[in-house]
C-alpha positions as CSV (number, residue, x, y, z in Angstrom):
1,X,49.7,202.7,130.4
2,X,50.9,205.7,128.6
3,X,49.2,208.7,129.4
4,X,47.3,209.4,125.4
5,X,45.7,205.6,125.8
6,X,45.1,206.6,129.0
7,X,42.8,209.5,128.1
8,X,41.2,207.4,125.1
9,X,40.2,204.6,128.0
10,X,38.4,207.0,130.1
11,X,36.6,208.9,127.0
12,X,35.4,205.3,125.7
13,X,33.7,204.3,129.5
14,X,32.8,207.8,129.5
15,X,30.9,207.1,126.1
16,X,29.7,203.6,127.0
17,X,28.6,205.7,130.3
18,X,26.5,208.3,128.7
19,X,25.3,205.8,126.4
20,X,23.8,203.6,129.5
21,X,22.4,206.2,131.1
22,X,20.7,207.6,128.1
23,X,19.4,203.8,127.5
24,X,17.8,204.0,130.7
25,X,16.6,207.5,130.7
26,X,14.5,206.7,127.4
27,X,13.3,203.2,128.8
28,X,12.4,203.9,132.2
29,X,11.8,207.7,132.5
30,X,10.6,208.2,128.9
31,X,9.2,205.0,128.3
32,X,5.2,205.4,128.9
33,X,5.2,208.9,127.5
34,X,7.1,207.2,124.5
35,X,5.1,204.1,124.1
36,X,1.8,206.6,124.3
37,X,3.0,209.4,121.6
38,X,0.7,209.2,118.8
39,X,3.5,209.5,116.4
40,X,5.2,205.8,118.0
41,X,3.5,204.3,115.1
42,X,5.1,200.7,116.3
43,X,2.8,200.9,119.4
44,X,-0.2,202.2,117.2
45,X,0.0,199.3,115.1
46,X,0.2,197.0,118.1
47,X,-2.8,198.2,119.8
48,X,-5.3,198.4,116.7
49,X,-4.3,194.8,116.0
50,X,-6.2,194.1,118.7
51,X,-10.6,194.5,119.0
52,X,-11.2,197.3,121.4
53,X,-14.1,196.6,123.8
54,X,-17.9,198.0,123.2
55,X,-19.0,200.4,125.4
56,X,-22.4,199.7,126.3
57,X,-26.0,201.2,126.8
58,X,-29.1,199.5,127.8
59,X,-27.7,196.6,125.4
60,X,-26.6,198.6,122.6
61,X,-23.3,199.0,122.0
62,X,-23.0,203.1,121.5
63,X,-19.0,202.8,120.9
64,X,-18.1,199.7,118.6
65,X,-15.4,198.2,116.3
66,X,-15.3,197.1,112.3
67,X,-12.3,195.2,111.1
68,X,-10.8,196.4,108.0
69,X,-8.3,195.1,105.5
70,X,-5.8,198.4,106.1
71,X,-2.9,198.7,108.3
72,X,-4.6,199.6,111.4
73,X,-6.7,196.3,111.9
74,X,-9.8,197.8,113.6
75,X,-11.8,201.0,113.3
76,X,-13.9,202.6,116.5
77,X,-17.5,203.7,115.1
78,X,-20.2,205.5,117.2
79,X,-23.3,204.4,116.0
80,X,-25.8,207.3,117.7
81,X,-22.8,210.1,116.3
82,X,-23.4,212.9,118.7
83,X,-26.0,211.6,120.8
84,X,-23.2,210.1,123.2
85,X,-19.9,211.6,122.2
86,X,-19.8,213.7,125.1
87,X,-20.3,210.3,127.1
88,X,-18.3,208.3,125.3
89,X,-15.8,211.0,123.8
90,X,-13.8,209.5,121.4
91,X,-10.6,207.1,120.4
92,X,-8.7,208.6,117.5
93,X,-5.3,207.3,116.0
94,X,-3.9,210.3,115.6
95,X,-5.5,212.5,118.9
96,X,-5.8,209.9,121.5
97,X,-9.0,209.6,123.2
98,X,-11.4,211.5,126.1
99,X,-14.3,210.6,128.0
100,X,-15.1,207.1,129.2
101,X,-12.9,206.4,126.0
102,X,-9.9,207.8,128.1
103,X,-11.1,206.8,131.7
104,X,-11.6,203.4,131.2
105,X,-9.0,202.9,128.0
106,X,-6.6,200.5,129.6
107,X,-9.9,197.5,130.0
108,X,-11.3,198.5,126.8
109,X,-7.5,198.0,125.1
110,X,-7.4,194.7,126.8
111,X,-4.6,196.1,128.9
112,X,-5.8,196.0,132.3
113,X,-5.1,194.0,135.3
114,X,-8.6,192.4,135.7
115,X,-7.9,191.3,132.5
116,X,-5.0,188.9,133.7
117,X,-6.5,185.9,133.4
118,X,-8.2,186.4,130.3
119,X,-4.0,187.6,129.1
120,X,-3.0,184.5,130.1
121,X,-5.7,182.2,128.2
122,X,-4.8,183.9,125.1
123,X,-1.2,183.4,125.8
124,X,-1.8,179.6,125.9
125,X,-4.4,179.1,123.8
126,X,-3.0,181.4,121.2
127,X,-6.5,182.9,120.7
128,X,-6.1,186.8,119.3
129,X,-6.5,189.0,122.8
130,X,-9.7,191.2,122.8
131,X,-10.6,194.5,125.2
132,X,-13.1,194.5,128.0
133,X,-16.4,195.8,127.6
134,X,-17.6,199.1,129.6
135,X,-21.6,199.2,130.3
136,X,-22.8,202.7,131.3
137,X,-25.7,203.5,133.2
138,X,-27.7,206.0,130.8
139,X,-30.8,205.6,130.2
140,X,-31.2,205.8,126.6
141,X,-35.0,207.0,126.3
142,X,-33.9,209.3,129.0
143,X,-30.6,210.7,127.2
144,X,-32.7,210.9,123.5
145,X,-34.9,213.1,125.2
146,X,-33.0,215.4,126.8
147,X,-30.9,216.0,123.7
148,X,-33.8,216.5,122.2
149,X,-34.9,219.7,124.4
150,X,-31.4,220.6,124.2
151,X,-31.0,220.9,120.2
152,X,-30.0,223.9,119.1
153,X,-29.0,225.4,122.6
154,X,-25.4,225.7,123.8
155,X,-25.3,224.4,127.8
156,X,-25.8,221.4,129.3
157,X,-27.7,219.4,131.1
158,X,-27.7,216.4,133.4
159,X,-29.8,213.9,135.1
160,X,-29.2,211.7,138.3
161,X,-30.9,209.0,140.2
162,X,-30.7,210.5,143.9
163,X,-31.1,207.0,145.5
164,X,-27.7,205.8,143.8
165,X,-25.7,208.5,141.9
166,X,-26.0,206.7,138.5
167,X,-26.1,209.2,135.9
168,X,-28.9,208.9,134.1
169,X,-28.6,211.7,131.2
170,X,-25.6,214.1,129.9
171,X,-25.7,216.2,126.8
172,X,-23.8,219.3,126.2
173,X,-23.8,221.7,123.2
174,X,-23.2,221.9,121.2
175,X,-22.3,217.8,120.5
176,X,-20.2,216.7,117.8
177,X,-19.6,213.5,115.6
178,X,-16.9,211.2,117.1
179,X,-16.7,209.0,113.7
180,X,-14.4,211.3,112.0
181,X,-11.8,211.9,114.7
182,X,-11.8,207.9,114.9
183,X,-11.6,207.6,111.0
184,X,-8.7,206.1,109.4
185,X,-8.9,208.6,106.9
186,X,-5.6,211.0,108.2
187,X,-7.0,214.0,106.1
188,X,-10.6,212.9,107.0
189,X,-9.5,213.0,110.4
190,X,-7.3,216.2,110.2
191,X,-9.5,218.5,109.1
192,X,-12.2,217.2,111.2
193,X,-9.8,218.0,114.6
194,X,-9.2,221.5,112.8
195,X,-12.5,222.7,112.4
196,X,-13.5,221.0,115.9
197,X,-9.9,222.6,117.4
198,X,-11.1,226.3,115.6
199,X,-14.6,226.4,116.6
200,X,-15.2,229.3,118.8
201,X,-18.5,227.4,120.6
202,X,-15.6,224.8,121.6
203,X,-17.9,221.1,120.6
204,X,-15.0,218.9,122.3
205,X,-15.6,220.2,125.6
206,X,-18.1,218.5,127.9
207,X,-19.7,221.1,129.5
208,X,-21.9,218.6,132.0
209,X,-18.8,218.0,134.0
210,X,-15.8,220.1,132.9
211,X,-17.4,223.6,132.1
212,X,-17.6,226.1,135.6
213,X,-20.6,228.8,135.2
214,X,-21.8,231.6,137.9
215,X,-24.5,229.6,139.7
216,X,-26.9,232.7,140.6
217,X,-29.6,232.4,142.6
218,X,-29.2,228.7,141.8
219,X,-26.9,229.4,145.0
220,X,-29.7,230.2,146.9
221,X,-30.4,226.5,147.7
222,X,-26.9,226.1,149.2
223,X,-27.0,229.3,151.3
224,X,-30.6,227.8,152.2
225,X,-29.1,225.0,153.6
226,X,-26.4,226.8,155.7
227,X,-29.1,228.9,157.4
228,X,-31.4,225.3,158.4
229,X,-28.1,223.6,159.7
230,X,-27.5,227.1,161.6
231,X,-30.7,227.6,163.7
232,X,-32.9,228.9,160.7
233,X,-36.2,227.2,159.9
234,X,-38.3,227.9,156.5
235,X,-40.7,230.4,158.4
236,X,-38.0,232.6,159.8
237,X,-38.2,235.9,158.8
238,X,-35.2,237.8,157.5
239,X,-34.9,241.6,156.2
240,X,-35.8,241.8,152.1
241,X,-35.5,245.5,151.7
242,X,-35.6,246.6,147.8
243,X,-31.9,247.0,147.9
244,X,-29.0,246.1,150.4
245,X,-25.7,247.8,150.8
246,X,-23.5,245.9,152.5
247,X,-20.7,247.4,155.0
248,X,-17.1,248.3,153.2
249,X,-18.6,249.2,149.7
250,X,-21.1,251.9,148.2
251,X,-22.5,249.3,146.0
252,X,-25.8,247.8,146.2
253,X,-27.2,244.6,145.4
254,X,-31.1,244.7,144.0
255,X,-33.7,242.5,143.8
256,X,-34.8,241.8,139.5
257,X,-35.8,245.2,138.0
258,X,-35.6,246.8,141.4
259,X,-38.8,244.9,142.5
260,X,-39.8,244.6,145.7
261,X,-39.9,240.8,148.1
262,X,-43.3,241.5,149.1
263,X,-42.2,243.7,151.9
264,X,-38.8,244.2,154.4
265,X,-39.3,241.0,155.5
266,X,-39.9,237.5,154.4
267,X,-40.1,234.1,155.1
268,X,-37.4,232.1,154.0
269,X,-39.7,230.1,151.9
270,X,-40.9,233.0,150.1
271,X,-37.4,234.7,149.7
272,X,-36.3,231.6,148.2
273,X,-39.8,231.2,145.6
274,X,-39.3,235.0,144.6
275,X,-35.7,234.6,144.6
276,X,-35.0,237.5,146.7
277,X,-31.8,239.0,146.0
278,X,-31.5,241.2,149.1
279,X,-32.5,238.9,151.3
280,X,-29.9,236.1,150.1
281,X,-26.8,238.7,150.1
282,X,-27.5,239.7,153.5
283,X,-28.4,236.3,154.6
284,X,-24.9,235.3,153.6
285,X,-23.2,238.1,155.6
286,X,-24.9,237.4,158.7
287,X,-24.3,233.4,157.8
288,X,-20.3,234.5,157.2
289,X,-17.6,232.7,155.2
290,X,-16.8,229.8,157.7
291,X,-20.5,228.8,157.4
292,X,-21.1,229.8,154.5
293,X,-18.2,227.5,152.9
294,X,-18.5,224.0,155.1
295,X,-21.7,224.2,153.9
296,X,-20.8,224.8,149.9
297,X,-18.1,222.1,150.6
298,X,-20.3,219.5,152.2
299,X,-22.2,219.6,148.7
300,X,-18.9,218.8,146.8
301,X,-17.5,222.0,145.9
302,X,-13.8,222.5,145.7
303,X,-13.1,219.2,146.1
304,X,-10.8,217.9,143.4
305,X,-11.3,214.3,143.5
306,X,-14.3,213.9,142.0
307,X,-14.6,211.9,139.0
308,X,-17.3,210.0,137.3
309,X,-14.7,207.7,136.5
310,X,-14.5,210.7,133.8
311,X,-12.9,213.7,135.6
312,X,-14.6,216.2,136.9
313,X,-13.9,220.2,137.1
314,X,-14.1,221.4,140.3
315,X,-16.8,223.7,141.4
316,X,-15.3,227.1,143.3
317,X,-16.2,229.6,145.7
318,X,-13.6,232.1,145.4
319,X,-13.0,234.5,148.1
320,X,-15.2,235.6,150.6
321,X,-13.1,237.1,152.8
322,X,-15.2,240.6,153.7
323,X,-19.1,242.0,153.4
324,X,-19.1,242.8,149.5
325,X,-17.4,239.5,148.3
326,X,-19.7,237.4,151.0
327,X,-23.3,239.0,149.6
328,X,-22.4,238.9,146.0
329,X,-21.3,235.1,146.7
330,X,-24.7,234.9,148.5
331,X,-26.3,235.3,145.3
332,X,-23.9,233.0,143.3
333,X,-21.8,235.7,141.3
334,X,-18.7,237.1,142.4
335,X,-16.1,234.1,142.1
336,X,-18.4,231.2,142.6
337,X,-18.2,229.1,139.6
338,X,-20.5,225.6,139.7
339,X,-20.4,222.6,137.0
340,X,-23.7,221.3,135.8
341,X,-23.1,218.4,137.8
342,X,-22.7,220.0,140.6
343,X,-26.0,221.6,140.6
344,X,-27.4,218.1,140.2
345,X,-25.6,216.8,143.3
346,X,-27.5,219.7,145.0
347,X,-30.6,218.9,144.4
348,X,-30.1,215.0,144.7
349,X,-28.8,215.4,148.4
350,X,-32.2,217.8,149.3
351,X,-34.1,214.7,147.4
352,X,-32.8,211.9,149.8
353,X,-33.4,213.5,152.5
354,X,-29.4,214.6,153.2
355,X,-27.8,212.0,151.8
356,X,-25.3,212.6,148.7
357,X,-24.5,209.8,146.6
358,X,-21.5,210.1,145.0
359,X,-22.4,210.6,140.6
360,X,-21.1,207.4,138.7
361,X,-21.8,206.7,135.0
362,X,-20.1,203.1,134.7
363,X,-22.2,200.5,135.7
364,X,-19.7,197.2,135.1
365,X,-16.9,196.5,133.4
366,X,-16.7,193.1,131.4
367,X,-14.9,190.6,129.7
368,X,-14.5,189.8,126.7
369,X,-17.1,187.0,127.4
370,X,-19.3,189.5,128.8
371,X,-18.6,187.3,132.5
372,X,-18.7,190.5,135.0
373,X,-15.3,192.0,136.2
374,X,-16.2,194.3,138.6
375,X,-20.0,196.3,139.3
376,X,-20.1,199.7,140.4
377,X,-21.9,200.0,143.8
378,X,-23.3,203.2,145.5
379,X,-21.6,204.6,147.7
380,X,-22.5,208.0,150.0
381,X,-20.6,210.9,149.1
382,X,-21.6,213.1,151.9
383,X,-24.2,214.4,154.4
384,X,-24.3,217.9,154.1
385,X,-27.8,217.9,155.6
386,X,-30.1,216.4,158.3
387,X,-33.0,215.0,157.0
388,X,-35.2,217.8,158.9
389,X,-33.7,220.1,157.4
390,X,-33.4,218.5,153.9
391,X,-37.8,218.3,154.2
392,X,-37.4,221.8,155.2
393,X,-35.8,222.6,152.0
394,X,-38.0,220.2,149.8
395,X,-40.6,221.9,151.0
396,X,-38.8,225.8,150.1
397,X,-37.7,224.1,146.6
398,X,-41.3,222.8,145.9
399,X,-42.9,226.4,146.6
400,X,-40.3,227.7,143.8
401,X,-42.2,225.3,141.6
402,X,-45.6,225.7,142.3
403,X,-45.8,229.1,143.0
404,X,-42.6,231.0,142.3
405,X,-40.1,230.9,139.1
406,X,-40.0,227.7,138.1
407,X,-43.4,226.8,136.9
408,X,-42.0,225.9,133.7
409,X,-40.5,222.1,135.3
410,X,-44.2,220.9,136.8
411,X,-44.7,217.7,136.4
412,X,-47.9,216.7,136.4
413,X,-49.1,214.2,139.2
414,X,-45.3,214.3,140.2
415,X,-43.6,216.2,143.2
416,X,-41.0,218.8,142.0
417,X,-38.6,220.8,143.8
418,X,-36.3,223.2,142.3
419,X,-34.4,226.3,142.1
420,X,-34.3,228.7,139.0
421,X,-31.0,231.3,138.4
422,X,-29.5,233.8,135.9
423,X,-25.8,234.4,136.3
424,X,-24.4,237.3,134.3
425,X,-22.1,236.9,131.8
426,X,-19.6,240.2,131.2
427,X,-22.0,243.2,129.9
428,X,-22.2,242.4,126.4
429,X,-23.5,239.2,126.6
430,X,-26.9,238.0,128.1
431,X,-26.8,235.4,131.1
432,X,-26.9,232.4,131.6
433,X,-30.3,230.4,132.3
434,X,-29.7,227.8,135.3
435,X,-32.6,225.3,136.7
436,X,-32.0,222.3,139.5
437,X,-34.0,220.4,141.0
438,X,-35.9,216.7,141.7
439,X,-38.7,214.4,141.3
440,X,-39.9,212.8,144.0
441,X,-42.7,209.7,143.3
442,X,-44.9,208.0,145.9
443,X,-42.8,209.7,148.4
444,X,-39.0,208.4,146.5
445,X,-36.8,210.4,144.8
446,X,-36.5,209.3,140.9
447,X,-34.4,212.2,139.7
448,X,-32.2,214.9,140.3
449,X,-31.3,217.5,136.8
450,X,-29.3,220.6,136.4
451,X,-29.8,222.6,133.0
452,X,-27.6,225.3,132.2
453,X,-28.2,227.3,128.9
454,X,-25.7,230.1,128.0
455,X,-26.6,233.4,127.1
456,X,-30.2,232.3,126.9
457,X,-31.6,235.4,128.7
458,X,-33.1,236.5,132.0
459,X,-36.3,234.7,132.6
460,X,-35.1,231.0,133.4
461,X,-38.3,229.4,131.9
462,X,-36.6,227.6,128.7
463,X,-34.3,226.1,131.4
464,X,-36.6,224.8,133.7
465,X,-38.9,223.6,130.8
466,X,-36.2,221.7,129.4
467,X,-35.4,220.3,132.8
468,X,-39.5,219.8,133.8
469,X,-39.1,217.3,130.1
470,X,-36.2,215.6,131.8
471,X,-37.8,214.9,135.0
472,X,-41.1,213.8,133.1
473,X,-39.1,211.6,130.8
474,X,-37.2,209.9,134.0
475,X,-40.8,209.6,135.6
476,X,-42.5,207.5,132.5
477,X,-38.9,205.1,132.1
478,X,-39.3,204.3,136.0
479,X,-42.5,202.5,135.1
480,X,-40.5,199.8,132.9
481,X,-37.8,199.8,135.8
C-alpha cells in the first residue's frame, strides 16, 4: 500500500473512531441528562402521552391530571393552588418539577420499578400505561388551618405526630400557585417562573424543610438536654448573673433588656421558663463542644441524609471551638442555623419520652388500580434522650407554657410543652420569632410543631399563638381518628 492511501486508511478508522466514541459518550454518559433536558422535546412528548399519577390527601386528590386535545396529551392541575404547593411543588414542561413532584416522579410517571408488572400488562394487553399514585399523610383540616394562621406572614411552620413521624402540616410563606408553572400556556408559564424567579421574598422555596434560621433560645431545649444526660436535673441550680463574659473576649452576653433571672442563680426550670440568657451561654461552656454537639447531633443536626422523601437542608452548629463561639451557640446564634423541621423533631423526641421518629410525609404509593405498592412504616430515628430525662424536660418545657413565654400556645384542657426564641437577623432587620413544642393528651403525645416567622419582632407571642392553633387543631382532628 502506497504511503498517501496509507494515511487516508488511518484518517477514515480514525474518523469512524471518533465517531464511536462520540456515539457512546452521548448515549451512555450523556444519555439521562439528555433524555431529562427540558428542551429534548421527543422525550417531553413521550412522557405527557402518558396520565401522571394523583397525589393524594385524605381522599382528595390535591395534584391531578386533565386531558387535552394539544400536543402534550395531559395537563397537571392543583386543585387547592397554594394550599399544598409547597407539599406537592410542582411538574412544569418547561421547569421540571420539586417537592413530592420531584421525589417521587419516577412512580407518578409510571416509570418505576414497582411498576413492573403493571409495564408488562400494558405491554400485552396494549392498554395506554398510567403513573402510580402518591398518598400523603397531611391532615387536611390540620394543613387548612395552619395556613390559615400563617396568611400574610413570611416563615413557616410544621406539624408532626410524635408517635410515628408522619407529618401532619407544612406551609411556608409566602405560598405560590403551582397551576401556572404546569400550564401549557409557554408565555403563561414563562412569565409566571419570571416573576416567581424575581421575587425578592423567594415563594418557590420551601422554607419548612430547606430554609436554615438562628434557633435562639429555641436552642435552649437542646442544651437542656445535654445538661440532663450529663448529671444535671431540672432543680439544679446554675449562676444567672445579669450579664456573663465569657473567658478570651470582652464581650458580654445579656439577659432581654438587661433584665435580671430572678437572682445569680436559678433552677434549671426557671432558667429555661424565663429564658435566661446568662445562664444558657455559661451553661454551654461548662457543658463544652464535645457535649454540647453529640447532644445537637443525636437530635438530627448536621446529618445530611435526611429526607422526607423530599430533601431536607441540614441543620448546623458551626464552630464551637473556644468560650465566645460555645456561649453564643448556647443561646442559638453564632453559626447555629436550624430548619423548621428540625425544631419539630425536637420537641417530638421530648414528647415520646426520648424516642425520635424519623419525619415522613408519604404514606403509600399505589397503582394505577389504587392496589397498594408499598406503605410507609415508622421507623426510630434516634434516642437522644432517656426517658427520665425526656419527663424531666416535659416538665421544664411545660413551665415555659404555663408560666413563662409561651402562654400564647395553651391549649386548653391539653398538656403543652414548649420553647419560645428570637434569633437576630443582621441590625437592620428585626428577628425572627421561633416557637416548638407538643401536645400531649390522656398522657400520649398527639403533636409536635415548630413555627418560625421572619422579622416578626422580639416578643415570640404571634409565634406561639399560631403554633397553640396548630396544636388545638391536631387535638379536635384526633377525635375523628
Amino acid at each position: 500500500m502506497n504511503a498517501p492511501l496509507r494515511r487516508l486508511s488511518v484518517a477514515m478508522l480514525l474518523l469512524f473512531a471518533l465517531l464511536l466514541g462520540n456515539l457512546t459518550y452521548v448515549q451512555f454518559v450523556r444519555g439521562d441528562e439528555l433524555r431529562s433536558d427540558p428542551r429534548n422535546q421527543r422525550v417531553l412528548l413521550a412522557e405527557y402521552s402518558r396520565q401522571r399519577g394523583a397525589i393524594v390527601v385524605d381522599g382528595s386528590a390535591v395534584a391531578s391530571v386533565t386531558e387535552t386535545n394539544g400536543q402534550l396529551k395531559y395537563r397537571r392541575s392543583y386543585p387547592s393552588g397554594p394550599l399544598y404547593a409547597h407539599v406537592t411543588g410542582y411538574k412544569s414542561p418547561e421547569y421540571g418539577e420539586s417537592g413530592v413532584e420531584q421525589s417521587e416522579d419516577s412512580l407518578l410517571s409510571g416509570y418505576d420499578d414497582r411498576l413492573f408488572v403493571r409495564q408488562l400488562s400494558d405491554l400485552v394487553t396494549g392498554r395506554k400505561p398510567k403513573g402510580g399514585n402518591v398518598v400523603l399523610t397531611v391532615d387536611p383540616t390540620v394543613q387548612e388551618a395552619t395556613a390559615n394562621a400563617m396568611r400574610g406572614r413570611n416563615g413557616a411552620a410544621i406539624a408532626l405526630d410524635p408517635r410515628t413521624g408522619e407529618v401532619l402540616s407544612m406551609v411556608s410563606g409566602p405560598s405560590y400557585n403551582p397551576n401556572p408553572l404546569a400550564s401549557h400556556d409557554a408565555t403563561l408559564r414563562g412569565n409566571t417562573w419570571d416573576k416567581l424567579t424575581s421575587d425578592e421574598a423567594n415563594p418557590l422555596l420551601n422554607r419548612a424543610i430547606n430554609q436554615t434560621y438562628p434557633p435562639g433560645s429555641t436552642f435552649k431545649v437542646v442544651v437542656s438536654a445535654a445538661a440532663l444526660r450529663n448529671g444535671y436535673d431540672s432543680q439544679t441550680r446554675v449562676p444567672s448573673p445579669r450579664s456573663y463574659t465569657p473567658e478570651q473576649t470582652t464581650a458580654q452576653i445579656r439577659n432581654f433588656n438587661g433584665s435580671s433571672c430572678g437572682g445569680d442563680t436559678s433552677t434549671l426550670e426557671q432558667a429555661l421558663t424565663v429564658s435566661c440568657n446568662t445562664a444558657y451561654a455559661q451553661l454551654a461552656v461548662e457543658l463544652g463542644r464535645e457535649k454540647l454537639g453529640e447532644q445537637a447531633r443525636a437530635f438530627g443536626f448536621e446529618s445530611s441524609e435526611l429526607r422526607c422523601p423530599t430533601r431536607v437542608s441540614t441543620s448546623q452548629l458551626g464552630e464551637m471551638d473556644d468560650p465566645p463561639k460555645l456561649a453564643q451557640s448556647g443561646i442559638g446564634q453564632r453559626d447555629v442555623r436550624m430548619t423548621p423541621i428540625q425544631g419539630a423533631m425536637i420537641a417530638s423526641a421530648v414528647a415520646k419520652n426520648g424516642s425520635l421518629m424519623r419525619p415522613y410525609l408519604v404514606s403509600e404509593v399505589q397503582a394505577p388500580d389504587f392496589a397498594v405498592l408499598d406503605k410507609t412504616r415508622p421507623r426510630e430515628f434516634s434516642r437522644p434522650l432517656s426517658a427520665s430525662a425526656a419527663r424531666e424536660l416535659q416538665q421544664m418545657m411545660r413551665s415555659v407554657v404555663e408560666k413563662g413565654t409561651g402562654r400564647a400556645a395553651r391549649v386548653s384542657g391539653v398538656e403543652v410543652g414548649g420553647k419560645t426564641g428570637t434569633a437576630e437577623d443582621g441590625d437592620a432587620r428585626q428577628d425572627h420569632e421561633w416557637f416548638i413544642g407538643y401536645a400531649k393528651r390522656d398522657g400520649k403525645p398527639v403533636a409536635a410543631v415548630a413555627v418560625v416567622l421572619e422579622n416578626a419582632g422580639t416578643s415570640s407571642s404571634q409565634s406561639a399563638a399560631v403554633a397553640g392553633t396548630m396544636m388545638r387543631t391536631i387535638v379536635n382532628a384526633s377525635d375523628g381518628r
